[in-house]
C-alpha positions as MATLAB code, in Angstrom:
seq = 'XXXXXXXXXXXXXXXXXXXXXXXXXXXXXXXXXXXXXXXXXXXXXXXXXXXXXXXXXXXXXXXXXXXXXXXXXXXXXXXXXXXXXXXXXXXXXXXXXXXXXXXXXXXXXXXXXXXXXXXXXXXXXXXXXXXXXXXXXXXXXXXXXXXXXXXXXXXXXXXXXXXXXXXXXXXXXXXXXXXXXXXXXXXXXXXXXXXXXXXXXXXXXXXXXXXXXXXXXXXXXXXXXXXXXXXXXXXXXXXXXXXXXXXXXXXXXXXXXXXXXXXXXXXXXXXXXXXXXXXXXXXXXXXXXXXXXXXXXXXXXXXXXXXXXXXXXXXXXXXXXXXXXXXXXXXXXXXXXXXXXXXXXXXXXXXXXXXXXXXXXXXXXXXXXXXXXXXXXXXXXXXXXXXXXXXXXXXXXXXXXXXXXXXXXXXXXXXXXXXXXXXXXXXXXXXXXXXXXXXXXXX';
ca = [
     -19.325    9.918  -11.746;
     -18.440   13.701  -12.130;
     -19.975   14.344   -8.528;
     -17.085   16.314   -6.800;
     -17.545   17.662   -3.313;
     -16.219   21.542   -2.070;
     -15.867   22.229   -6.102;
     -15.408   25.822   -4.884;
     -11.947   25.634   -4.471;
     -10.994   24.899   -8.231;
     -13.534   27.572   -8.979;
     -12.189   30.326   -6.618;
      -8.449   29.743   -7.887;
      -9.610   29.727  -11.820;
     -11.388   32.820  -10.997;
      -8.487   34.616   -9.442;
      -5.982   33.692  -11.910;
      -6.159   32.277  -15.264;
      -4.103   29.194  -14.323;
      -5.279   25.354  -14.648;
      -3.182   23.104  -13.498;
      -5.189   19.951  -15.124;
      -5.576   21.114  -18.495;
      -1.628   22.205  -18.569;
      -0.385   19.034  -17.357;
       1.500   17.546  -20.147;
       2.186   13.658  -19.407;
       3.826   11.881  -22.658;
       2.286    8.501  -21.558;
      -1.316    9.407  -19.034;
      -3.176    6.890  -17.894;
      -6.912    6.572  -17.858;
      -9.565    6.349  -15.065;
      -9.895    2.843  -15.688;
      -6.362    2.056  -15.699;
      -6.031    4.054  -12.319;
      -8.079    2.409  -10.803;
      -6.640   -1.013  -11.818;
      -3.594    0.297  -10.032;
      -5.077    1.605   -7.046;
      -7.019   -1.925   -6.961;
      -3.352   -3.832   -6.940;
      -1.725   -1.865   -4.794;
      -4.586   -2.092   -1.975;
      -5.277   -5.717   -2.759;
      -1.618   -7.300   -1.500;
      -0.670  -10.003    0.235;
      -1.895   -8.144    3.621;
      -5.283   -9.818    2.389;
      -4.776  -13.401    3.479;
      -4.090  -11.975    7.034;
      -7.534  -10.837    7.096;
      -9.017  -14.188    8.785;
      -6.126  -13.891   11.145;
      -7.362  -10.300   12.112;
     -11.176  -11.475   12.433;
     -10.040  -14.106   15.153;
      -8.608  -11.202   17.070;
     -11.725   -9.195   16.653;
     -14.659  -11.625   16.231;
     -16.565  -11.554   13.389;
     -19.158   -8.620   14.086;
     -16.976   -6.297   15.421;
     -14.154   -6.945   12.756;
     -16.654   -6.070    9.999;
     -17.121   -2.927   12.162;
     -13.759   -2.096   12.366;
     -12.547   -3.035    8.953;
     -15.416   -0.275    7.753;
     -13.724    2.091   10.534;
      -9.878    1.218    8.845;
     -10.764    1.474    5.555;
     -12.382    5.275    5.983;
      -9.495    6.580    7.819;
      -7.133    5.283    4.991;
      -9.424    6.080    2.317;
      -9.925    9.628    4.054;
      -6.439   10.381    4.501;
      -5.489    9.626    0.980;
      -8.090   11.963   -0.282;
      -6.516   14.666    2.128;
      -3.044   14.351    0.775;
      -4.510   14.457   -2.996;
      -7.524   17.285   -2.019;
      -4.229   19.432   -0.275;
      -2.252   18.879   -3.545;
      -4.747   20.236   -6.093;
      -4.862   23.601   -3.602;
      -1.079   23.705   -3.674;
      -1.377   23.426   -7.406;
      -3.048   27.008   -7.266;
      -0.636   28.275   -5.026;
       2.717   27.433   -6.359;
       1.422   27.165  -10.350;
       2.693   23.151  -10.598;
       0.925   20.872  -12.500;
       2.166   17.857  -10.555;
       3.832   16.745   -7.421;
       4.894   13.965   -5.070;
       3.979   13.334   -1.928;
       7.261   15.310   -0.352;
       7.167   17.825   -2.571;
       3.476   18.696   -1.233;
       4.860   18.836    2.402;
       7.423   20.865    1.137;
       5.134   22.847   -0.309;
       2.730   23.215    2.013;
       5.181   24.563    4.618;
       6.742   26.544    2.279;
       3.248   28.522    1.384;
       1.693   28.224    5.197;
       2.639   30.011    8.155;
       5.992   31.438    8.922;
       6.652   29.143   11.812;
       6.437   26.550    9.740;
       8.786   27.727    6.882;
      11.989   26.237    8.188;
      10.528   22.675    8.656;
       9.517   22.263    4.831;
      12.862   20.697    4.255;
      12.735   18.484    7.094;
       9.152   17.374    6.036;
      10.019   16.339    2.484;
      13.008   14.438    3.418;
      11.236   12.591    6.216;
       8.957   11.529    3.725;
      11.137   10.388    1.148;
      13.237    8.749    3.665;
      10.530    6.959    4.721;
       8.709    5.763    1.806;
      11.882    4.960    0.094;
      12.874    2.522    3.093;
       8.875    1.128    3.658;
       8.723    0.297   -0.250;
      12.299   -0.718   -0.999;
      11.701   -3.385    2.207;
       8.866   -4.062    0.526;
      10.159   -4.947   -3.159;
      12.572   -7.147   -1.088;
       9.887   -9.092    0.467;
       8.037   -9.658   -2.517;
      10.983  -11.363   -4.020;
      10.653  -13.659   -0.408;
       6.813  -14.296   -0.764;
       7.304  -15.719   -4.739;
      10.022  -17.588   -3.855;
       8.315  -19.684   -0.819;
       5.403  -19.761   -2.376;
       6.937  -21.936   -5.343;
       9.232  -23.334   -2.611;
       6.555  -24.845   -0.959;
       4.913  -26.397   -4.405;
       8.189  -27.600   -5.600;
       9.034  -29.220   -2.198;
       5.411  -31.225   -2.711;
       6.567  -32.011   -6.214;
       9.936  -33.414   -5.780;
       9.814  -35.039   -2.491;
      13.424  -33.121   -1.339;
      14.014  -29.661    0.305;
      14.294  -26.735   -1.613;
      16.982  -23.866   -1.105;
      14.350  -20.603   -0.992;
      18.549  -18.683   -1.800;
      18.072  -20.314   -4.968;
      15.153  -19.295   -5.867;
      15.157  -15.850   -5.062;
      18.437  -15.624   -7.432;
      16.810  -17.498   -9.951;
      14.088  -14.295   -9.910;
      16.758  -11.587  -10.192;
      16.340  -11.414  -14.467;
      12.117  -12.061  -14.420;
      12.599   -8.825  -11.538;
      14.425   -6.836  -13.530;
      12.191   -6.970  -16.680;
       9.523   -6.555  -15.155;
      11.349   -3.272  -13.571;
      12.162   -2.311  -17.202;
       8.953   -1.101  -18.101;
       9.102    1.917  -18.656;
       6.141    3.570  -17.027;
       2.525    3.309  -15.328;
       0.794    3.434  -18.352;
       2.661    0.392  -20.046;
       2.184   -1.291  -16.432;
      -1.317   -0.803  -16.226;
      -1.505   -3.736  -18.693;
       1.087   -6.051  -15.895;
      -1.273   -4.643  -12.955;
      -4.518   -5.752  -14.669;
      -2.880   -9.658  -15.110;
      -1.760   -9.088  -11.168;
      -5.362   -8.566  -10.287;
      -6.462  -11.511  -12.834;
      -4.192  -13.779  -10.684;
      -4.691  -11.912   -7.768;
      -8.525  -12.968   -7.990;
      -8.410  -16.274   -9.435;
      -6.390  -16.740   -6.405;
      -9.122  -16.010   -3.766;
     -11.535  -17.886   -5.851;
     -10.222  -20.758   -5.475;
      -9.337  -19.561   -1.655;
     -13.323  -18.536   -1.080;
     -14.135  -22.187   -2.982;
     -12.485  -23.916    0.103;
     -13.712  -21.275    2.791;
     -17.407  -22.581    1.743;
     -17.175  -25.813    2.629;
     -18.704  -27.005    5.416;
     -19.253  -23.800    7.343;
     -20.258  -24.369   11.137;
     -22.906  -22.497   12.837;
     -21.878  -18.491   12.949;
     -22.719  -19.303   16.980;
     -20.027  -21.641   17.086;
     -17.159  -18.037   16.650;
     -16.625  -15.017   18.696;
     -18.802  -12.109   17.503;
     -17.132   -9.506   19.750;
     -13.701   -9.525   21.023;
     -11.808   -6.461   22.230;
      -8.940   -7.754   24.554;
      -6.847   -8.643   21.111;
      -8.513   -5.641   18.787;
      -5.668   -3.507   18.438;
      -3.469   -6.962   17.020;
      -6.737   -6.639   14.111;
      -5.768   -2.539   13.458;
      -2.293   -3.500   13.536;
      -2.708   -6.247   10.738;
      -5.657   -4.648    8.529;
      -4.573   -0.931    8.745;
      -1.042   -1.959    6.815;
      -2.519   -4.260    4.995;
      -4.774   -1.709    3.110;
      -2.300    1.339    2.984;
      -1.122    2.608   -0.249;
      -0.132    6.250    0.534;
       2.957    5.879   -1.235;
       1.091    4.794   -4.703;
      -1.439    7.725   -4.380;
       0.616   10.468   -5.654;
       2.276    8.972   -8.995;
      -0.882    7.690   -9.518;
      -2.655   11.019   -9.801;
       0.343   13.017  -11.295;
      -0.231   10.479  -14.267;
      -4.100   10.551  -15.007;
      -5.196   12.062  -17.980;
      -8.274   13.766  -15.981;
      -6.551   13.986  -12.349;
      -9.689   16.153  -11.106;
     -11.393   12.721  -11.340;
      -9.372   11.030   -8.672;
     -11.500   12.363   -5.964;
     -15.299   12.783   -5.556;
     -17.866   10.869   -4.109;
     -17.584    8.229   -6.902;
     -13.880    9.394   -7.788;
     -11.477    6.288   -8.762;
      -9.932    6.933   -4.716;
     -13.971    6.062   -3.737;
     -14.521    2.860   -6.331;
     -11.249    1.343   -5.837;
     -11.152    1.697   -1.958;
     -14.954    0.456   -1.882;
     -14.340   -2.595   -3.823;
     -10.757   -3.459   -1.483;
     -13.191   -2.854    2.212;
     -15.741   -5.595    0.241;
     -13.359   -8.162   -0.881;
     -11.589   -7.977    2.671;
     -14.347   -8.376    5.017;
     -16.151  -10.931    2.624;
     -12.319  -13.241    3.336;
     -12.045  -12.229    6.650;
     -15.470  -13.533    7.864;
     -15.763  -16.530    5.556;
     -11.655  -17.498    7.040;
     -12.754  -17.069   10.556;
     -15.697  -18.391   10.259;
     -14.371  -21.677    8.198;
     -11.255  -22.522   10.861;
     -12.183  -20.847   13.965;
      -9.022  -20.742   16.455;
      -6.967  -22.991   14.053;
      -6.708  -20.039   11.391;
      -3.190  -19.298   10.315;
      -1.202  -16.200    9.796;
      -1.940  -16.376    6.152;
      -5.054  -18.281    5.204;
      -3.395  -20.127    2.456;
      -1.172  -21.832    5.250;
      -4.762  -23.684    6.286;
      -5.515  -24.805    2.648;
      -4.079  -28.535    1.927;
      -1.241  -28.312    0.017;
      -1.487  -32.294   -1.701;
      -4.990  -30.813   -3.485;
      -4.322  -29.190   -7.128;
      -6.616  -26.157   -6.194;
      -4.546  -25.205   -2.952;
      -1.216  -25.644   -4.869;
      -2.941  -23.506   -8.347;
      -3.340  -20.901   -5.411;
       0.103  -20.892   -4.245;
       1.687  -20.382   -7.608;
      -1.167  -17.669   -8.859;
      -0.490  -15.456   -5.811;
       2.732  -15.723   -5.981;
       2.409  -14.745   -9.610;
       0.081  -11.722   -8.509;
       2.932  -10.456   -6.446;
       5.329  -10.798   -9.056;
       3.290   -8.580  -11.268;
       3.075   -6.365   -8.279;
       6.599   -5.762   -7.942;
       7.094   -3.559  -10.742;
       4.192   -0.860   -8.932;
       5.974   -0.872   -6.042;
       9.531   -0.870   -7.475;
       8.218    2.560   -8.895;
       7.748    4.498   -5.976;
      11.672    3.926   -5.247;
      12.687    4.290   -8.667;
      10.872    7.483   -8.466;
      12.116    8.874   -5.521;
      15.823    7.974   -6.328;
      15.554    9.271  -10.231;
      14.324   12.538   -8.890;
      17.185   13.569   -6.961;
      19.627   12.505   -9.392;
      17.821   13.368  -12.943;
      19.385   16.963  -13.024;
      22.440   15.623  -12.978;
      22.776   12.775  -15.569;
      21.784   14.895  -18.589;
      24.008   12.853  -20.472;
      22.275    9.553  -21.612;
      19.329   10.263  -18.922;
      17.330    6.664  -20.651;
      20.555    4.135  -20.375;
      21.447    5.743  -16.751;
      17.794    5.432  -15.547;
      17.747    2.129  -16.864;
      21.007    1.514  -14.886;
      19.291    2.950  -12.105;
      16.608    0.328  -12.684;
      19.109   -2.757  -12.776;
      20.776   -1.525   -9.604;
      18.140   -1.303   -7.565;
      16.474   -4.345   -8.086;
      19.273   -6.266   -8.128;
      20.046   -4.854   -4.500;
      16.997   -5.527   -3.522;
      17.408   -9.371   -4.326;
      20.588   -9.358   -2.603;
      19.222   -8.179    0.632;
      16.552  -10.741    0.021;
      19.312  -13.779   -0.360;
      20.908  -12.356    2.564;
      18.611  -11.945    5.030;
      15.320  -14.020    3.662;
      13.449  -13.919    7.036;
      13.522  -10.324    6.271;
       9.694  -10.246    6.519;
       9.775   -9.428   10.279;
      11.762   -6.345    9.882;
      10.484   -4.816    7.198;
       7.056   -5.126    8.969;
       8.751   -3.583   11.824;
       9.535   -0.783    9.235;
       6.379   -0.859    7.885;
       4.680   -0.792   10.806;
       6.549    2.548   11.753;
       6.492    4.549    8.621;
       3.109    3.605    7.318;
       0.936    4.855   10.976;
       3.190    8.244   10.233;
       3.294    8.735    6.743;
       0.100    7.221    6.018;
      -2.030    8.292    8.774;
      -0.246   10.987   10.709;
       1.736   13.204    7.779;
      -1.462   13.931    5.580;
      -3.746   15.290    8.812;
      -0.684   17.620    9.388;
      -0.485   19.057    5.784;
      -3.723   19.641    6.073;
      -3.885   21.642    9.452;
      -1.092   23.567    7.595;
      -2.859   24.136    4.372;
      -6.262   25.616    5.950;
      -3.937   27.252    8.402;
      -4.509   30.458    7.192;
      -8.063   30.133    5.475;
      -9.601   28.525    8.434;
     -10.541   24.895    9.992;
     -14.537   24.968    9.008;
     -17.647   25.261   11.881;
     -16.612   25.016   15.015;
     -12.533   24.234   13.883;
     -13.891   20.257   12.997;
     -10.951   20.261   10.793;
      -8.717   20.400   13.606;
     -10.987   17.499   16.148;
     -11.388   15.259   13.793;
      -7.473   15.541   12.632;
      -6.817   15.439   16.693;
      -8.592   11.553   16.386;
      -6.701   10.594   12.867;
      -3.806   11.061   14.898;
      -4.533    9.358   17.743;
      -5.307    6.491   15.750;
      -1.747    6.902   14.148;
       0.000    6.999   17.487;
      -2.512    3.576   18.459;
      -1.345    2.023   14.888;
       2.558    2.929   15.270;
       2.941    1.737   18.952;
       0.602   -1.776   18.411;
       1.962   -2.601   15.052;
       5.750   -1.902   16.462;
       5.013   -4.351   19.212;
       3.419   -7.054   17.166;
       6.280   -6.489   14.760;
       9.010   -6.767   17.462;
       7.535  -10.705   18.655;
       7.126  -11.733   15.295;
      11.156  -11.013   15.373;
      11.746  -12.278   18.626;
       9.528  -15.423   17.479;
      11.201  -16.560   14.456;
      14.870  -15.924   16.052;
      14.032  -17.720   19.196;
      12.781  -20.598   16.891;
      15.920  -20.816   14.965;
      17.796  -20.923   17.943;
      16.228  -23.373   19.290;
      16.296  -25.417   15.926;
      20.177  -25.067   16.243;
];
């Protein structure tokens, strides 16, 4: 479990200096492995999983195991740069933790000189970004519970259901759950998330069983549609914005990374569970799978409904992680500042945000197509794209490896990025153009 590749780095900065940035973090509340890795587990495991059936119809069902392997080890690998690139910039600046912005900060700050002057554009790029990708995204949580009990409350009562309502009927279970205080008290809210979270495709994988046709009877290999399957499954597993607080609040960070690090286990276990639902969905409905698998279950059988209402519990839970990579970046810049009463103005903070966040739900509540417009736009560059350029920064001056394969295989990372940002952009811009046209044409 220890295993830890390239431990030479940690070694060569101890020896230089006698600073150790893991055994002088001081976190009042650190969370364990196990409890990390519960996190990491929610965060990967969203609702970007029922679209994995979706994806295998636009792949076929060999090649999208293929390529879900490919997605999930260019994630995977990228989020062990960004972390790998912060325990180096630990050394070099003497900080015991820091965010994702404050390590491209840093690492422009401590690199070349050419690339001195763009450290502050590089930190507020990021923050700008993940505070817009993960504020969308608290908002369309609050749209995903509320349809999702829409939907079994519709069944129920025989009459239409205002979705406004219910989304303003969440705004006080939102803000508790925003109340908690920090990671390690919501480690406990995560773990129920994944509870419901996997009851959820149990009951999903009971119906994709049934009555399976002949594996001959799907597409094994399709490539015409395969960048619509990267678009959908390489968003659907990101979590670069979750990475960071994660690690600045373990209680052994060092064991974050490593060939059977918590990054390794949890991102393992996610590529499993989504090619297991992504063959057994395409498989199960062929050309009739929906968007979101749970749109194919039948909603007048108990099991299909009990899914409805425990994923849209599972997102609930999953709110609060979320919520805390904007509370984060907003408290940050504003801390210093409101050293009067810092608890009541952070839980202020707390209130206010959510509570915008529902509004801009009630407002808009076919924000979904947006804010994967957003997504799809921020998460290719800050998930895929940002962390290969730290790193070409932060060996910039101790050297890309044997024959520069630092530098090539950041060069295809990239490329992938730019492949990700301009496919997911278009598939975002006709799911808008789809679901205005519709309206339209229901007026």
């Amino acid at each position: 479990y220890k295993i830890q590749p390239r431990k030479s780095d940690a070694e060569q900065a101890l020896a230089n200096n006698d600073f150790n940035p893991f055994a002088m973090r001081d976190n009042e509340h650190p969370t364990t492995d196990r409890e990390t890795l519960t996190h990491l587990l929610k965060a990967s495991l969203g609702t970007g999983i029922l679209g994995m059936p979706f994806a295998f119809m636009s792949s076929g069902l060999v090649m999208g195991i293929i390529a879900t392997i490919i997605t999930a080890f260019i994630c995977t690998h990228c989020s062990y740069v960004l972390v790998k690139c912060g325990h180096k910039l630990y050394y070099r600046t003497r900080r015991t933790k820091m965010t994702f912005a404050e390590i491209a900060e840093a690492a422009f700050q401590k690199g070349p000189k050419w690339g001195r002057p763009f450290a502050p554009i590089a930190k507020f790029s990021i923050l700008f970004g993940l505070f817009l990708t993960y504020f969308g995204t608290c908002s369309v949580y609050t749209v995903i519970v509320a349809k999702n009990f829409e939907q079994v409350l519709e069944h129920w009562t025989g009459s239409p259901i205002d979705s406004r309502v219910l989304i303003c009927a969440l705004l006080v279970p939102l803000i508790l759950i925003a109340w908690v205080p920090n990671l390690k008290y919501l480690a406990p809210v995560s773990m129920v998330a994944n509870v419901f979270m996997g009851l959820g495709l149990g009951l999903t994988f009971y119906y994709l069983v049934q009555d399976l046709p002949p594996i001959q009877e799907r597409s094994l290999f399709t490539l015409s549609t395969l960048p619509a399957f990267f678009s959908i499954t390489i968003f659907a597993m990101e979590a670069i914005g979750v990475v960071m607080p994660l690690e600045n609040n373990m209680k052994t960070p060092q064991n974050f990374l490593g060939i059977c690090g918590v990054l390794s286990q949890g991102m393992s276990g996610v590529t499993l569970i989504y090619m297991l639902l992504g063959f057994l969905g395409y498989l199960r409905y062929g050309n009739e799978t929906g968007e979101s698998i749970t749109l194919n279950l039948p909603i007048e059988e108990w099991p299909a409904q009990a899914v409805k209402v425990l994923i849209a519990l599972a997102v609930y839970c999953t709110f609060g992680l979320q919520f805390y990579v904007c509370l984060e970046i907003v408290w940050d810049a504003i801390k210093e500042k409101c050293t009067k009463r810092p608890t009541f103005v952070n839980y202020v903070l707390r209130t206010v945000l959510v509570t915008a966040a529902v509004v801009l739900a009630v407002s808009v509540p076919t924000i979904a197509p947006f804010m994967g417009l957003i997504g799809a736009f921020c998460f290719s560059i800050l998930g895929l794209i940002f962390p290969v350029v730290i790193e070409i920064v932060v060996h910039w001056d101790t050297g890309f490896g044997a024959g520069n394969w630092i530098v090539w295989k950041n060069v295809i990372i990239t490329i992938c990025g730019i492949c990700a940002l301009v496919f997911g952009t278009q598939s975002a811009i006709q799911d808008i153009l789809k679901v205005y046209s519709s309206s339209t044409e229901a007026q």
